[in-house]
PAZAPA-4460 file (N, C-alpha, C; in steps of 0.05 Angstrom, whole numbers, plus 32768, in hexadecimal, padded with zeros to 4 digits):
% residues 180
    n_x    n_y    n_z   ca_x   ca_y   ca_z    c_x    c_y    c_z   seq   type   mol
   8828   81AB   898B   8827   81A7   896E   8840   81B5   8963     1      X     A
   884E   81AB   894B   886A   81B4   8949   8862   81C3   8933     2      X     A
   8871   81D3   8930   8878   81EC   8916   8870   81DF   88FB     3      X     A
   8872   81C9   88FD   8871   81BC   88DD   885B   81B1   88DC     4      X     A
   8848   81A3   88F2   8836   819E   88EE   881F   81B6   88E8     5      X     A
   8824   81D0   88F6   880A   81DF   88F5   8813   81EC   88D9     6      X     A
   882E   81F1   88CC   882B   81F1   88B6   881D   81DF   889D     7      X     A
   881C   81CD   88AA   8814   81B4   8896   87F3   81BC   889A     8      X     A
   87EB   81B7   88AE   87C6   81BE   88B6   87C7   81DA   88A5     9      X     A
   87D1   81E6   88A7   87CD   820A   8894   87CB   820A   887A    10      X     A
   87E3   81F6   8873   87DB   81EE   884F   87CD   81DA   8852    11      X     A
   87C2   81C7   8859   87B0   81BB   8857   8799   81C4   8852    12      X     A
   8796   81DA   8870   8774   81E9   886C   8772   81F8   8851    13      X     A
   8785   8206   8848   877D   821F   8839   8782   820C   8826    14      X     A
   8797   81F5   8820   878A   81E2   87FE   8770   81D6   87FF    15      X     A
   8761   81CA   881E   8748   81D0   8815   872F   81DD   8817    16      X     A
   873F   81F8   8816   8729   8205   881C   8727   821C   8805    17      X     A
   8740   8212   87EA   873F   821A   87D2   8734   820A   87C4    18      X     A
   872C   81F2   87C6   8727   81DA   87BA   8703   81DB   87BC    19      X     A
   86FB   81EF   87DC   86E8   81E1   87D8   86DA   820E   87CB    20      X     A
   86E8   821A   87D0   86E3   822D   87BE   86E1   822E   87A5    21      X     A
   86E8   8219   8797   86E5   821A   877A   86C9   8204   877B    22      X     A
   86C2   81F0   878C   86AE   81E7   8790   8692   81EF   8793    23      X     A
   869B   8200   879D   8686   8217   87A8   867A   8222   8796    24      X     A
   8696   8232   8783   8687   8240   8774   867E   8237   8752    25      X     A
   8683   821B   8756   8669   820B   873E   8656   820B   8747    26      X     A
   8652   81FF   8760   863A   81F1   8768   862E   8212   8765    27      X     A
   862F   8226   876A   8626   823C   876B   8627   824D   8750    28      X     A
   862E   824F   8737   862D   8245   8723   8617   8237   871E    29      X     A
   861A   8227   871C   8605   820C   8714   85E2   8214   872C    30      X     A
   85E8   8221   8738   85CF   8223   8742   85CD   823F   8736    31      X     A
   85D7   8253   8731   85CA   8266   8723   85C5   8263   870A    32      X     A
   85CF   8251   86FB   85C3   8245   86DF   85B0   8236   86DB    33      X     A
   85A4   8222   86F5   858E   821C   86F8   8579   8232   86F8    34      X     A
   857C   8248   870F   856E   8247   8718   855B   8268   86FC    35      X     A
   8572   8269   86EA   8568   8281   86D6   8556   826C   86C6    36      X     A
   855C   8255   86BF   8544   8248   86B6   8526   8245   86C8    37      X     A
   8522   8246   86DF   850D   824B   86E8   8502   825E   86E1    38      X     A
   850D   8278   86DF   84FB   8292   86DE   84EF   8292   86CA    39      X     A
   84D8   829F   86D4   84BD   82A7   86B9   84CD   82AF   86A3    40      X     A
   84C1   829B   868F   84C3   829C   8672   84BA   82BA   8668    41      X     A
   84D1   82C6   865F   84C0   82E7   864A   84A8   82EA   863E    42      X     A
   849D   82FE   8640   8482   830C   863D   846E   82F6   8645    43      X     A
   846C   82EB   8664   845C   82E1   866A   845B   82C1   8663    44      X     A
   846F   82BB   865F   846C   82A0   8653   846C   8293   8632    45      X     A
   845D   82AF   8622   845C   82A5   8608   8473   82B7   85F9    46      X     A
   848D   82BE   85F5   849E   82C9   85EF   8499   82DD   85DE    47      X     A
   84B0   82ED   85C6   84A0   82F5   85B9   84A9   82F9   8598    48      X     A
   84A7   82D9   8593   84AB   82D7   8573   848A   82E0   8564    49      X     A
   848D   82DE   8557   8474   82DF   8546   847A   82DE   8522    50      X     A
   8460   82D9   8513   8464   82C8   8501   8461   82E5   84E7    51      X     A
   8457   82FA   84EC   8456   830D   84D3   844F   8328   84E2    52      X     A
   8464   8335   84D8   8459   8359   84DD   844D   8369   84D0    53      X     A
   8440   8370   84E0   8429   838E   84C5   8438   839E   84C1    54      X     A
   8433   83B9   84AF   843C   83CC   84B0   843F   83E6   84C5    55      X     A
   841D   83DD   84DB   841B   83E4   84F7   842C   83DF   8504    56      X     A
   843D   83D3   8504   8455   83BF   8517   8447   83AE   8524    57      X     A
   8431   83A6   8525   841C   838E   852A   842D   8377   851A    58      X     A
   8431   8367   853A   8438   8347   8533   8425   8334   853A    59      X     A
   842F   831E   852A   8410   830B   8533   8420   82EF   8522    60      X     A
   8414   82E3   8544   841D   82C9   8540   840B   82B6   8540    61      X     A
   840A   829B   852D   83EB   8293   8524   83EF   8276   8539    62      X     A
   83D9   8275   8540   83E1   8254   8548   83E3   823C   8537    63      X     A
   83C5   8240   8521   83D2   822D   8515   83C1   823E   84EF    64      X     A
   83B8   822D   84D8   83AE   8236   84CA   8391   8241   84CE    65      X     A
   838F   823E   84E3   836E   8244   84E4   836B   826B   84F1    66      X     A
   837F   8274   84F8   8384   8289   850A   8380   829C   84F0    67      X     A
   8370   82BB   84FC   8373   82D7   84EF   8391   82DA   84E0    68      X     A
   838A   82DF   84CA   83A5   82E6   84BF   83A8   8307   84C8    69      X     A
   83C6   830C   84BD   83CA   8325   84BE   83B8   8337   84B9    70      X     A
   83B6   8337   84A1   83A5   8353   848F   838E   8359   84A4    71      X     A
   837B   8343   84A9   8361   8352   84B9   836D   8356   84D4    72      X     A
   8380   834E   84E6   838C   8356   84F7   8395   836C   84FD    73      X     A
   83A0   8374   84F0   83B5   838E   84DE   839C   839E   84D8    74      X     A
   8387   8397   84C8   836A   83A6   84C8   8359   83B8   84E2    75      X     A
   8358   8399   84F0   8344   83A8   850D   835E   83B7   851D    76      X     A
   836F   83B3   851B   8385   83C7   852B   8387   83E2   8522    77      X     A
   8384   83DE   8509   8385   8405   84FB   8368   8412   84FB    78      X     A
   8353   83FE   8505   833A   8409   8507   8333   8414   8519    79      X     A
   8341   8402   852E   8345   840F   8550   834E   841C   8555    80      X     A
   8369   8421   854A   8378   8441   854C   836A   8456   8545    81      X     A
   8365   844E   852C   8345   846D   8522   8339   8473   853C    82      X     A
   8326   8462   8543   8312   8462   8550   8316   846E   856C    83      X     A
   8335   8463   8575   8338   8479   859A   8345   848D   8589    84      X     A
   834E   848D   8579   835C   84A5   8578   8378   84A2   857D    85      X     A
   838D   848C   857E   83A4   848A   858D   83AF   8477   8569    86      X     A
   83CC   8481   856C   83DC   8472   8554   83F1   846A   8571    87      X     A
   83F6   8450   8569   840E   8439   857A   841E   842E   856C    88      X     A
   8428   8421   8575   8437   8408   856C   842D   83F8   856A    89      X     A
   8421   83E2   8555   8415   83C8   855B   8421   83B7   856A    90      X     A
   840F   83AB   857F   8417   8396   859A   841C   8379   858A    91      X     A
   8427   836F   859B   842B   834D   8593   8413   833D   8591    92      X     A
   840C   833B   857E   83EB   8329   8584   83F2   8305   8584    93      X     A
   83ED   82F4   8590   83E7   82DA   858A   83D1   82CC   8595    94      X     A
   83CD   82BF   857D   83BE   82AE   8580   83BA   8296   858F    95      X     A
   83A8   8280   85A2   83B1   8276   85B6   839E   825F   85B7    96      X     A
   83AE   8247   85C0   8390   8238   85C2   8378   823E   85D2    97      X     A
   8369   822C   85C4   834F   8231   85CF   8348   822D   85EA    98      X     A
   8335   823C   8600   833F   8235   8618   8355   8246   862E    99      X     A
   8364   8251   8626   8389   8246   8629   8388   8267   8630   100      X     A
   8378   827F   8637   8373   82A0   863F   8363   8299   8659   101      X     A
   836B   82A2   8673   835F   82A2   8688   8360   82BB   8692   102      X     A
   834A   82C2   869B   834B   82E4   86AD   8354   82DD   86C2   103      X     A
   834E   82F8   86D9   8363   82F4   86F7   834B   82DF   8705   104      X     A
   8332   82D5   8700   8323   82BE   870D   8322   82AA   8708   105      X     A
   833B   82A8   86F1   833E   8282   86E1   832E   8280   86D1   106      X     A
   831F   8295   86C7   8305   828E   86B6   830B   8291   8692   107      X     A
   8307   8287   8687   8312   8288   866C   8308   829A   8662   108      X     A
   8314   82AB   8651   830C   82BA   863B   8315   82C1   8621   109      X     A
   830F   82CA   8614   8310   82CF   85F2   832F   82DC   85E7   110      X     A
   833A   82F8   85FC   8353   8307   85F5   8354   8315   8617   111      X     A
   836E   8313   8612   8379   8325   8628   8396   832F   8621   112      X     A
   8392   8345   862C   83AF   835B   8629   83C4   835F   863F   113      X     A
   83DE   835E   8638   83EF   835E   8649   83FE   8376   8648   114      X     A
   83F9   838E   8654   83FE   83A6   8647   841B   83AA   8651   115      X     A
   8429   839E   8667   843E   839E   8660   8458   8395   8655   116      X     A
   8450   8385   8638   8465   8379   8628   8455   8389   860D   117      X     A
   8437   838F   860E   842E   839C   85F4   8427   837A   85E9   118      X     A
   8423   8365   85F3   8412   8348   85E6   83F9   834A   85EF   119      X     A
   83EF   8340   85D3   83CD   8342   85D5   83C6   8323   85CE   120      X     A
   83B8   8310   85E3   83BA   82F8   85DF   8399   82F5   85CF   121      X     A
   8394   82E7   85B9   837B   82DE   85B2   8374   82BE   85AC   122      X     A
   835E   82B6   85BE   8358   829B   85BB   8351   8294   859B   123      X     A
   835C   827E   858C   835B   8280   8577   833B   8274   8570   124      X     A
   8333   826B   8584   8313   8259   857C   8304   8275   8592   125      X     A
   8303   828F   858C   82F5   829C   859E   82D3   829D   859A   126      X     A
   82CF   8298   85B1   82A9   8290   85B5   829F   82A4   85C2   127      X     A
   8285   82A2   85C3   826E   82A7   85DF   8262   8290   85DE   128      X     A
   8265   827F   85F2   8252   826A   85F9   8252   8254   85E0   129      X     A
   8260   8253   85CC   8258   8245   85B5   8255   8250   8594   130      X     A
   824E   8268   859E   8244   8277   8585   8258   828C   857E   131      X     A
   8254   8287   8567   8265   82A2   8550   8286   8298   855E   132      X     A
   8283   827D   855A   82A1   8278   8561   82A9   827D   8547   133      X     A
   82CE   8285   8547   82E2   8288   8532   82D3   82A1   851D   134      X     A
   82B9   82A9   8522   82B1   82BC   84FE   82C5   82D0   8509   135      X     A
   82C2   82E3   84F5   82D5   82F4   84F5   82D0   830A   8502   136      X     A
   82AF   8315   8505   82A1   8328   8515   82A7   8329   8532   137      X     A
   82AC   8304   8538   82B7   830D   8557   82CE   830B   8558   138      X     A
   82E1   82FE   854A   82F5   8301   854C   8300   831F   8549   139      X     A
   8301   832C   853D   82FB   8347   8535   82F3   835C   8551   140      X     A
   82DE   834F   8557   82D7   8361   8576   82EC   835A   8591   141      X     A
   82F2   833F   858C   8305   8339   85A9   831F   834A   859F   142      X     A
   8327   8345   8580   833E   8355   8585   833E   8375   857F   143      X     A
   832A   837A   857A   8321   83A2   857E   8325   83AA   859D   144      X     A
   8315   8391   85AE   8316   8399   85D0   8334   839E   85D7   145      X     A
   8349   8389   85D0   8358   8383   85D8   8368   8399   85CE   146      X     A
   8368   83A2   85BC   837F   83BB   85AC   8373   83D3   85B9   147      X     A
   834F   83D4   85C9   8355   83EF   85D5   835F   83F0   85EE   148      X     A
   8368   83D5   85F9   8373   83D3   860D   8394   83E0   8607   149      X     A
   839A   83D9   85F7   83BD   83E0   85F0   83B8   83F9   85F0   150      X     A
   83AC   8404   85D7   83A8   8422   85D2   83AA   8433   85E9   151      X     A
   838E   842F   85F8   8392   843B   8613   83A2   843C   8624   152      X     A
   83B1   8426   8621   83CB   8424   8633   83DF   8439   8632   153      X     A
   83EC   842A   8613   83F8   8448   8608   83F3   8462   8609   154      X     A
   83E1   8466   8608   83D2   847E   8608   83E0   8492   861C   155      X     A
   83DC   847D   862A   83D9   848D   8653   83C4   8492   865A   156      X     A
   83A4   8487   8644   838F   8498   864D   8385   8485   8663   157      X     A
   838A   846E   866B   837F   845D   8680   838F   8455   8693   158      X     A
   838A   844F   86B7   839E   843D   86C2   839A   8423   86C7   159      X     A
   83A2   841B   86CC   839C   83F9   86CC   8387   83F6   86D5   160      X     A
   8383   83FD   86EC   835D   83FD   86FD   834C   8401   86E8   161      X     A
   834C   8415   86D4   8344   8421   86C6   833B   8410   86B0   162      X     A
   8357   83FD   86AA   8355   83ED   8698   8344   83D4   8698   163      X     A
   8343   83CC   86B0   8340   83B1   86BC   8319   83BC   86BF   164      X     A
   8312   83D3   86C2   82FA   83D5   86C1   82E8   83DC   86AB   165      X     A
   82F6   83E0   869A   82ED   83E6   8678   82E7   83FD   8679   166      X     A
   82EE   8419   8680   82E5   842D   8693   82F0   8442   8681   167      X     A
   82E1   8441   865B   82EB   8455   864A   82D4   8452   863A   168      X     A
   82C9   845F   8633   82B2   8457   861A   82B9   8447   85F9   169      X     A
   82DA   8444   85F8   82E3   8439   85E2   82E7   841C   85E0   170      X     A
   82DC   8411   85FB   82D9   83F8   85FD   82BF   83F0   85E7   171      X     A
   82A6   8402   85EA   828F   83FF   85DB   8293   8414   85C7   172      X     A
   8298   841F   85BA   829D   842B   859D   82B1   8426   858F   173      X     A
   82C0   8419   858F   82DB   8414   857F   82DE   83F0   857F   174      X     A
   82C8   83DF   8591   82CA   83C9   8583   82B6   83BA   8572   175      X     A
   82A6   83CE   8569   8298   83C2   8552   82A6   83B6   8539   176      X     A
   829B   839F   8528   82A7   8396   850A   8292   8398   84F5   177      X     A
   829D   83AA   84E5   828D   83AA   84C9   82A0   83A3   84C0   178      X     A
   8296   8382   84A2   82AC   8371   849C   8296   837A   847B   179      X     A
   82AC   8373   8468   829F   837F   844D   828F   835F   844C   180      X     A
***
């Protein structure tokens, strides 16, 4: 092979092997821009706009007109704080379709707490079996449970085991509703 040819193969390789380096690094590019759209959506999926703040720093986002407004929201949250004894930050509350809250057995339920974003999810049609759907007494109790879940959190007075087993007596004293 003569001098000029293996020069010629030398620039050859390295023009394409700049050609395919800039190739490379779209396609690679382009797969890390895909692939940030896959990852789990913030705070679990439901982000965290919300539609009005209390003066608690309690946000709350409604689903539709039928959902707890602020004020009694903002209400059972400063009732709950009384009640353990703990002043917070109000958590992100939203409201959710009906249905649409599953515990760790797939089983639906009323509210659940995500204590590490501080969102407190509540089914907006919350039941037992049918009854005392949407009044405000239970609505009122699912979200008293659910704020002594936050509370406690904050607190430090519970650990998650702790949590997950209701394993404070403020689960039963702090979610009662007396509504005028």
């Amino acid at each position: 092979m003569a001098i000029n040819e293996i020069h010629h193969s030398f620039v050859g390789a390295y023009y394409f092997m700049s050609l395919m380096s800039r190739r490379i690094k779209w396609i690679l590019l382009c797969l890390l821009l895909v692939g940030c759209g896959s990852q789990e959506s913030p705070n679990h999926g439901y982000g965290y706009s919300y539609d009005e703040q209390g003066e608690t720093g309690i946000r709350v986002r409604y689903l539709d007109d039928t959902s707890p407004r602020l004020a009694f929201v903002e209400q059972m949250y400063r009732e709950t704080m009384t009640c353990a004894n703990v002043a917070a930050p109000g958590p992100l509350v939203i409201f959710v379709p009906p249905g649409s809250i599953k515990d760790a057995d797939n089983i639906n339920v009323n509210g659940k707490t995500y204590l590490d974003t501080g969102t407190i999810l509540i089914d907006n049609d919350s039941c037992i079996n049918g009854v005392l759907c949407k009044t405000p007494a239970f609505q009122g109790h699912v979200m008293k449970h659910e704020d002594v879940h936050w509370l406690l959190h904050w607190s430090g007075k519970l650990t998650e085991d702790q949590q997950f087993a209701h394993a404070a007596p403020e689960f039963i004293t702090c979610t009662n509703v007396s509504l005028p």
